[in-house]
Biotite code that builds the C-alpha atoms (Angstrom):
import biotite.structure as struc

atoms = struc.array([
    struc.Atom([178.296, 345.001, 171.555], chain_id="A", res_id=1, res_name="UNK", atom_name="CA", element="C"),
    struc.Atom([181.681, 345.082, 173.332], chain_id="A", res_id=2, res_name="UNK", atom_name="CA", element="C"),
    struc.Atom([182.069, 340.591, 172.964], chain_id="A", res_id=3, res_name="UNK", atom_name="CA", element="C"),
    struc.Atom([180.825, 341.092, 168.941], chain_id="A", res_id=4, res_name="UNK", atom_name="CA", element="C"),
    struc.Atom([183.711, 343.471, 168.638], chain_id="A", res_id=5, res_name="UNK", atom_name="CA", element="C"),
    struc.Atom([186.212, 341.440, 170.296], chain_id="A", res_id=6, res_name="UNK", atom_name="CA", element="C"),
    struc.Atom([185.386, 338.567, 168.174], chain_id="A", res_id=7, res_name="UNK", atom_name="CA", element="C"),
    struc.Atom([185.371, 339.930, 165.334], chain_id="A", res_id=8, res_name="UNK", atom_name="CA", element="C"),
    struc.Atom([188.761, 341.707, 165.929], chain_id="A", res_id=9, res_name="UNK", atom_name="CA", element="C"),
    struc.Atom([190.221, 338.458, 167.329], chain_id="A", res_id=10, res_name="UNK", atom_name="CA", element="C"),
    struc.Atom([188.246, 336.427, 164.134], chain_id="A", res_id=11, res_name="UNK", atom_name="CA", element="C"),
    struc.Atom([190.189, 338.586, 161.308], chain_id="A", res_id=12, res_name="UNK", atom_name="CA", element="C"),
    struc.Atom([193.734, 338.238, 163.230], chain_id="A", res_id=13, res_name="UNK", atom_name="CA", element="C"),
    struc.Atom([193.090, 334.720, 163.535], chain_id="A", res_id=14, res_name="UNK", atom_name="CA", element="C"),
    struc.Atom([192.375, 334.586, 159.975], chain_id="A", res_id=15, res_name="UNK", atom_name="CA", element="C"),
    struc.Atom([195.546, 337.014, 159.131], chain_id="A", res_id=16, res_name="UNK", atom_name="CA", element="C"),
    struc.Atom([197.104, 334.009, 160.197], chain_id="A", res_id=17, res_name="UNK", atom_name="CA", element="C"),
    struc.Atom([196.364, 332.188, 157.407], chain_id="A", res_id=18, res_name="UNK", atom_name="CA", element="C"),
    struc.Atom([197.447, 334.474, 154.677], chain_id="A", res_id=19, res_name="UNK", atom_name="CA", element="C"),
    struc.Atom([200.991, 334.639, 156.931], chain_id="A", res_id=20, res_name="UNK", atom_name="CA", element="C"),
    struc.Atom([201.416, 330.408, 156.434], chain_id="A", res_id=21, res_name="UNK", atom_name="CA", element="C"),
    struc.Atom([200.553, 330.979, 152.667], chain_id="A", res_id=22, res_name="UNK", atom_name="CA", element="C"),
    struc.Atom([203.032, 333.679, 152.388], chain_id="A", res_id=23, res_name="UNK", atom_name="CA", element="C"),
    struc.Atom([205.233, 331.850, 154.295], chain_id="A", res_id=24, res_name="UNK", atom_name="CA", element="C"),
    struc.Atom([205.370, 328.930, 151.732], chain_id="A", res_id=25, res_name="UNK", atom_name="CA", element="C"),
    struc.Atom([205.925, 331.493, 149.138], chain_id="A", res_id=26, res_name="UNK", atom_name="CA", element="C"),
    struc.Atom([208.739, 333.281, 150.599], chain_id="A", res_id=27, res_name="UNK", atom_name="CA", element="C"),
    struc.Atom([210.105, 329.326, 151.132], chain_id="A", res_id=28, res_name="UNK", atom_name="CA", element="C"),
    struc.Atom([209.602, 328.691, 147.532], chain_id="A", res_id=29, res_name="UNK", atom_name="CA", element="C"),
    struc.Atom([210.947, 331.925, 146.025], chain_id="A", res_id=30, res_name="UNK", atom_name="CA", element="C"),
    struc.Atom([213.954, 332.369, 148.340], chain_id="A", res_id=31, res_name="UNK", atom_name="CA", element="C"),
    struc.Atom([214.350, 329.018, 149.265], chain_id="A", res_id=32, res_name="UNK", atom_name="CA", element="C"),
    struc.Atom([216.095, 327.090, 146.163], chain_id="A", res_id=33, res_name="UNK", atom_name="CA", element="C"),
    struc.Atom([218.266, 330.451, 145.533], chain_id="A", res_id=34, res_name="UNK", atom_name="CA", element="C"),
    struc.Atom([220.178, 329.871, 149.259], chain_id="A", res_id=35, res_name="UNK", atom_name="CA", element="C"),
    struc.Atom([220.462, 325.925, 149.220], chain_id="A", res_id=36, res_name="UNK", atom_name="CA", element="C"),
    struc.Atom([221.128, 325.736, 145.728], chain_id="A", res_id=37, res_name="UNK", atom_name="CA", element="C"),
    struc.Atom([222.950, 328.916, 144.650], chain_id="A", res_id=38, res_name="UNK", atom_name="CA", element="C"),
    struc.Atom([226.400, 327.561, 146.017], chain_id="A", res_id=39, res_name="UNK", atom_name="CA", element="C"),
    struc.Atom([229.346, 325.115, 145.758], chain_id="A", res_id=40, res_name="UNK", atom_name="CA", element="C"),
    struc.Atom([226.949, 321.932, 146.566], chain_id="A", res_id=41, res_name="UNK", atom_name="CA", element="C"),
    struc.Atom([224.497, 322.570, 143.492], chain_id="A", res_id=42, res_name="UNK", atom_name="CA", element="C"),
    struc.Atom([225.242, 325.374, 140.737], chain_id="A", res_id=43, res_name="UNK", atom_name="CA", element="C"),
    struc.Atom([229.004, 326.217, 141.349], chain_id="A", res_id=44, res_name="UNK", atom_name="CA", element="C"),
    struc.Atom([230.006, 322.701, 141.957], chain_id="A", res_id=45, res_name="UNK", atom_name="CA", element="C"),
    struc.Atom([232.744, 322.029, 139.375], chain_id="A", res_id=46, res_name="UNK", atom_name="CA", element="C"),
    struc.Atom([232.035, 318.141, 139.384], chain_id="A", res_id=47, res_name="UNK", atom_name="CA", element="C"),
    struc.Atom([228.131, 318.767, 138.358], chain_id="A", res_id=48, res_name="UNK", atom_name="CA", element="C"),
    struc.Atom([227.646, 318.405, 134.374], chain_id="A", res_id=49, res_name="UNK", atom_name="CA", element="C"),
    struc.Atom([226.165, 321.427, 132.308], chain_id="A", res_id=50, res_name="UNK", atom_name="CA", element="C"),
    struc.Atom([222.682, 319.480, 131.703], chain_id="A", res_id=51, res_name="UNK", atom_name="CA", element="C"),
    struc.Atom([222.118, 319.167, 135.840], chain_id="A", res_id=52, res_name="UNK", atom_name="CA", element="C"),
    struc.Atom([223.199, 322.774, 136.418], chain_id="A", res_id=53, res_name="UNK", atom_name="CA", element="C"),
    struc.Atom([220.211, 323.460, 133.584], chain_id="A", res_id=54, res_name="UNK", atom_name="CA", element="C"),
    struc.Atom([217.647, 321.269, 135.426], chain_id="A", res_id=55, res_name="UNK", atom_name="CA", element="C"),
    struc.Atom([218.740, 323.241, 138.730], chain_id="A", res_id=56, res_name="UNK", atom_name="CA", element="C"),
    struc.Atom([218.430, 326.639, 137.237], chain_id="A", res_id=57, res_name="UNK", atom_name="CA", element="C"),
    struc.Atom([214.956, 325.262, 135.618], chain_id="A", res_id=58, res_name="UNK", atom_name="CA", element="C"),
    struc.Atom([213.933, 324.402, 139.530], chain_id="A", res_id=59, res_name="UNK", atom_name="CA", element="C"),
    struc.Atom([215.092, 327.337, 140.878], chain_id="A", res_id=60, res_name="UNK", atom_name="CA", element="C"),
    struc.Atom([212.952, 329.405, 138.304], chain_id="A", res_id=61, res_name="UNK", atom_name="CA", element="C"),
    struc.Atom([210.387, 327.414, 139.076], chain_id="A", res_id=62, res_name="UNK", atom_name="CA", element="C"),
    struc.Atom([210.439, 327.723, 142.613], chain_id="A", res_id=63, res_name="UNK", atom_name="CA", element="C"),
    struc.Atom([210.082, 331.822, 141.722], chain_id="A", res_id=64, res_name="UNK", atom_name="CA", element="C"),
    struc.Atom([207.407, 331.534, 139.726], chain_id="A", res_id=65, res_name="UNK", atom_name="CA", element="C"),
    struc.Atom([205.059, 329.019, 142.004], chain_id="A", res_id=66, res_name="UNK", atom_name="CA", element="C"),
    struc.Atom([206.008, 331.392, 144.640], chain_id="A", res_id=67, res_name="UNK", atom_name="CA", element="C"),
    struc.Atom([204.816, 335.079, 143.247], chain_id="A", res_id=68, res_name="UNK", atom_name="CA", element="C"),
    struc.Atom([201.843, 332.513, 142.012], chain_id="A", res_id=69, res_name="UNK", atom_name="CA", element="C"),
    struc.Atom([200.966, 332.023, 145.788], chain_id="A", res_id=70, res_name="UNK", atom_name="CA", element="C"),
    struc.Atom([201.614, 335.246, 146.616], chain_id="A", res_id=71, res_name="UNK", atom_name="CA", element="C"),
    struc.Atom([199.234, 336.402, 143.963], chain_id="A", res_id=72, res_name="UNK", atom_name="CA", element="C"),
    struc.Atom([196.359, 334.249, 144.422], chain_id="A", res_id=73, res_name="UNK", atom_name="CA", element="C"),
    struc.Atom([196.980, 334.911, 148.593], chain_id="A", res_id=74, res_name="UNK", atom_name="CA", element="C"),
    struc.Atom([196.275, 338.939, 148.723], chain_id="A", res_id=75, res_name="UNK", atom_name="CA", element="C"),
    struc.Atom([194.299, 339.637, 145.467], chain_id="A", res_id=76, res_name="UNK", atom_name="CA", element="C"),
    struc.Atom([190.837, 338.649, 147.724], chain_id="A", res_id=77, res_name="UNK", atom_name="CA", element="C"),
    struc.Atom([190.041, 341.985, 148.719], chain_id="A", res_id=78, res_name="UNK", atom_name="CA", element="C"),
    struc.Atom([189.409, 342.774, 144.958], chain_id="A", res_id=79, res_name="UNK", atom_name="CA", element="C"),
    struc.Atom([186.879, 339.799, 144.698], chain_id="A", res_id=80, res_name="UNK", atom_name="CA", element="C"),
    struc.Atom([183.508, 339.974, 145.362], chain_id="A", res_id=81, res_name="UNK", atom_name="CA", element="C"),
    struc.Atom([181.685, 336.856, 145.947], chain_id="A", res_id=82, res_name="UNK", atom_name="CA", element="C"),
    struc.Atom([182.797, 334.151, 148.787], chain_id="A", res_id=83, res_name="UNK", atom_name="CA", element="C"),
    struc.Atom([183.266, 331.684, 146.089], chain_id="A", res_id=84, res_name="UNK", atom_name="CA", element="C"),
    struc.Atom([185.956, 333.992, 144.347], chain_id="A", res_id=85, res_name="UNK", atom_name="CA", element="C"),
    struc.Atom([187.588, 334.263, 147.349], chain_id="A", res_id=86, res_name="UNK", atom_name="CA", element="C"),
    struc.Atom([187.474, 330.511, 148.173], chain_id="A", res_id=87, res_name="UNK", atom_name="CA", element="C"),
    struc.Atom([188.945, 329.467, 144.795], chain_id="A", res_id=88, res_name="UNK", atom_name="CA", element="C"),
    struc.Atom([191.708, 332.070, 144.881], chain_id="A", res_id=89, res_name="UNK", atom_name="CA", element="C"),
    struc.Atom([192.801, 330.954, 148.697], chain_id="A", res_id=90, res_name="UNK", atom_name="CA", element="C"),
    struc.Atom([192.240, 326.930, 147.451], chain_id="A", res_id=91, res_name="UNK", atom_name="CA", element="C"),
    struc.Atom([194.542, 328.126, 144.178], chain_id="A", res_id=92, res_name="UNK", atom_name="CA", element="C"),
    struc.Atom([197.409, 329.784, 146.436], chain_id="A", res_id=93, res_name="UNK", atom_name="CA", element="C"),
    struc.Atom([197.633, 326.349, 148.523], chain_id="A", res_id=94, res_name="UNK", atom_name="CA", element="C"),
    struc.Atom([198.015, 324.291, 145.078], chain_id="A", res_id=95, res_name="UNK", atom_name="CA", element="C"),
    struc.Atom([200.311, 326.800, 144.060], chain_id="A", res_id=96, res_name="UNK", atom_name="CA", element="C"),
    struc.Atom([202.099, 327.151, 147.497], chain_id="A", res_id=97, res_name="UNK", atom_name="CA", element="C"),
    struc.Atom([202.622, 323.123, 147.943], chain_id="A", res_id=98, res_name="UNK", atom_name="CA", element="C"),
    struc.Atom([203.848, 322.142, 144.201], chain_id="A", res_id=99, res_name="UNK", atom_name="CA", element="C"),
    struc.Atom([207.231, 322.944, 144.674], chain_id="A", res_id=100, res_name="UNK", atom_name="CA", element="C"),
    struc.Atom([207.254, 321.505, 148.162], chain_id="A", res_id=101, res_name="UNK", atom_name="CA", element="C"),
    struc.Atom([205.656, 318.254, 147.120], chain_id="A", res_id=102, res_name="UNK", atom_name="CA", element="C"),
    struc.Atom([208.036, 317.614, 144.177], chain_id="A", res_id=103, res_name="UNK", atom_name="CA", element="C"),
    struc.Atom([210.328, 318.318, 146.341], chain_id="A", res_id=104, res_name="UNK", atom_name="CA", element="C"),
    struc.Atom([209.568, 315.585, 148.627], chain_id="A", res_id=105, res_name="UNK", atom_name="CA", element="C"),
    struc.Atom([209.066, 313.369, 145.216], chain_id="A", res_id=106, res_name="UNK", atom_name="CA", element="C"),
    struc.Atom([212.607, 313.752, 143.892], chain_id="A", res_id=107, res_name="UNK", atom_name="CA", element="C"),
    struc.Atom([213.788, 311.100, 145.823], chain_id="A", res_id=108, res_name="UNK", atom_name="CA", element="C"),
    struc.Atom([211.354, 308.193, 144.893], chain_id="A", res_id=109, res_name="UNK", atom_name="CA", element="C"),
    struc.Atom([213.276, 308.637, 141.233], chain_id="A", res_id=110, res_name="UNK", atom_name="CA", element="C"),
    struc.Atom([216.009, 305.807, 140.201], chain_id="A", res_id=111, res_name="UNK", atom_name="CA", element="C"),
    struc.Atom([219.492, 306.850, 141.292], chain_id="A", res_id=112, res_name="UNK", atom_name="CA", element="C"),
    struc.Atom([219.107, 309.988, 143.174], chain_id="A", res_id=113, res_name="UNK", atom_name="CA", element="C"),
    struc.Atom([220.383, 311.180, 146.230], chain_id="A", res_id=114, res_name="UNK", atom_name="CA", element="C"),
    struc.Atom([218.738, 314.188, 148.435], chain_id="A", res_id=115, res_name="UNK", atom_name="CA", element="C"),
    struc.Atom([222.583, 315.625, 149.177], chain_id="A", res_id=116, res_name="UNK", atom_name="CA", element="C"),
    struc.Atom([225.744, 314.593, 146.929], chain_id="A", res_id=117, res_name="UNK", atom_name="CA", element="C"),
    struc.Atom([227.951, 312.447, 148.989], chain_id="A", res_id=118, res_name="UNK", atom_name="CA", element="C"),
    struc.Atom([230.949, 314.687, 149.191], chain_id="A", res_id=119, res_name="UNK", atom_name="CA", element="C"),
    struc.Atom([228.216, 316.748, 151.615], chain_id="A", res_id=120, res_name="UNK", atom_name="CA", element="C"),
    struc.Atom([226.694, 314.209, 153.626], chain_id="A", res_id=121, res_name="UNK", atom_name="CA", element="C"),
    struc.Atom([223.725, 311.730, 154.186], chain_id="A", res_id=122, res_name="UNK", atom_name="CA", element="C"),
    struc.Atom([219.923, 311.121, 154.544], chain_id="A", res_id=123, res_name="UNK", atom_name="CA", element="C"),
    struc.Atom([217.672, 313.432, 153.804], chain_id="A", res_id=124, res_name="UNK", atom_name="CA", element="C"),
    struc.Atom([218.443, 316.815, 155.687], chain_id="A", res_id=125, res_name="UNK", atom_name="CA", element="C"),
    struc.Atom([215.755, 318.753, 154.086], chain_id="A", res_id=126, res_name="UNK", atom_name="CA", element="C"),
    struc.Atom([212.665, 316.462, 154.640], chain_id="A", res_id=127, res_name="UNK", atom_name="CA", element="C"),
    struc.Atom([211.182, 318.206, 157.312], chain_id="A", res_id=128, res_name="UNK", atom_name="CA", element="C"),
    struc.Atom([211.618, 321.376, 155.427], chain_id="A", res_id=129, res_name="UNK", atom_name="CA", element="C"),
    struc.Atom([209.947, 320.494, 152.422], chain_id="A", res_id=130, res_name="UNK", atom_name="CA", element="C"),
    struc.Atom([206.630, 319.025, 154.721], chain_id="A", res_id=131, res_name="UNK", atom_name="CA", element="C"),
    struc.Atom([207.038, 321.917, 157.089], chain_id="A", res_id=132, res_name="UNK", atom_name="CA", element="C"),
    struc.Atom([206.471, 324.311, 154.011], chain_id="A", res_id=133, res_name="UNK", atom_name="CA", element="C"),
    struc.Atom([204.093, 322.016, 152.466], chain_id="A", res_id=134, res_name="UNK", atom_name="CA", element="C"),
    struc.Atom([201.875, 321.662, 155.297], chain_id="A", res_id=135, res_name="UNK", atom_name="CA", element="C"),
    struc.Atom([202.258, 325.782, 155.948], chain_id="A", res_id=136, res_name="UNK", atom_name="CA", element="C"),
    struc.Atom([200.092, 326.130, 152.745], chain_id="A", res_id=137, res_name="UNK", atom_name="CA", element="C"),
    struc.Atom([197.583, 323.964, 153.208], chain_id="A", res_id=138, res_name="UNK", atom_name="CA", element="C"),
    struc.Atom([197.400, 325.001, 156.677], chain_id="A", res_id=139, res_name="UNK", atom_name="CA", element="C"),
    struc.Atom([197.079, 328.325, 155.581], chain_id="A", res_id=140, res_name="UNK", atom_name="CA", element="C"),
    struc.Atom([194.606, 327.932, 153.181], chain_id="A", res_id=141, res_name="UNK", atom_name="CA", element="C"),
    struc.Atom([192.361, 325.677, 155.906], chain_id="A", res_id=142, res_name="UNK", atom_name="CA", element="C"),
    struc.Atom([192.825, 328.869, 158.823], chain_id="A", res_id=143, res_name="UNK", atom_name="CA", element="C"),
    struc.Atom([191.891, 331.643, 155.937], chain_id="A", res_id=144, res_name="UNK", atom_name="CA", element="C"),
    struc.Atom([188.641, 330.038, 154.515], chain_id="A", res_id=145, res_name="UNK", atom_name="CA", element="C"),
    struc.Atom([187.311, 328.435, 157.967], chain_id="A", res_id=146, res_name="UNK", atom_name="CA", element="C"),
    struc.Atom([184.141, 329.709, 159.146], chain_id="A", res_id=147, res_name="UNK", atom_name="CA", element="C"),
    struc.Atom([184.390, 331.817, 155.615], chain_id="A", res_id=148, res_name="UNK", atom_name="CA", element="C"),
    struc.Atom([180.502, 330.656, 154.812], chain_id="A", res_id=149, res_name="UNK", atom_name="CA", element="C"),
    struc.Atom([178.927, 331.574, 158.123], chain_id="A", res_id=150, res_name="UNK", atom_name="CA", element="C"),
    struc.Atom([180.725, 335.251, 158.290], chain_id="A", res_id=151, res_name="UNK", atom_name="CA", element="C"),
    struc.Atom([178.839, 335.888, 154.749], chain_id="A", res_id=152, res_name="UNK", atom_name="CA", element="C"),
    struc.Atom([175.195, 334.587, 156.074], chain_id="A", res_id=153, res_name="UNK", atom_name="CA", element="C"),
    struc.Atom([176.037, 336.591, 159.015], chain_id="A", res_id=154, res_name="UNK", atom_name="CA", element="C"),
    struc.Atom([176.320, 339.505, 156.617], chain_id="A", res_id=155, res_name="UNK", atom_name="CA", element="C"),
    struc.Atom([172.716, 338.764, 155.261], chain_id="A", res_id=156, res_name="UNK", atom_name="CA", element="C"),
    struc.Atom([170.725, 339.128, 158.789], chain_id="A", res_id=157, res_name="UNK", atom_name="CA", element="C"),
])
């Protein structure tokens, strides 16, 4: 009885896991665009026109609202009550939690943009950011719903 327990304990932390990487991406989406952008490189740069300062604003928003999305569809499964429910609402957060992060990565493939103004540097400094946030969702949502079926037929014996 002892090694069920264990497992079981060790099963739902492992599994905590995944709701962490999907909150993860949401706190990256929500707070993220607010402290890169919120500054003299993006929104309070003088030399950026009214119209890009709009579209930045419109990211930023949308960054919130994807975000509290994620967040949503991540810890609203306790209040469901089939496996399914809880499937589609953990597959919904990880659409949710990897839009912003893969339009992110898609800005660049657009004619005449740049990921960082040249007064600020080079490259593409926050590539690796975007996938690392990206992946955290999916990765999350993959950890969370693993093993989800056989826990439920367990249930039924």
């Amino acid at each position: 009885m002892r090694h069920v327990t264990l497992s079981i304990q060790r099963c739902s932390a492992f599994k905590m896991i995944g709701k962490a990487l999907l909150t993860l991406s949401a706190a990256g989406a929500i707070l993220g665009p607010f402290i890169a952008d919120f500054n003299e490189t993006h929104v309070l740069n003088p030399r950026w026109p009214p119209h890009a300062k709009f579209h930045n604003g419109q990211t930023m928003s949308m960054g919130l609202g994807l975000g509290f999305a994620t967040l949503f569809y991540t810890w609203r499964t306790g209040s469901l009550t089939s496996t399914a429910m809880v499937k589609d609402s953990l597959f919904t957060a990880a659409i949710f939690g990897s839009i912003y992060w893969i339009t992110a990565l898609s800005a660049i493939l657009y004619p005449g943009t740049l990921a960082i103004d040249p007064e600020f540097g080079e490259g593409f400094p926050q590539f690796w950011t975007f996938v690392g946030f990206g992946v955290s969702a999916w990765l999350g949502w993959f950890v969370e719903t693993r093993g989800m079926k056989t826990e439920v037929e367990k249930k039924r014996l």
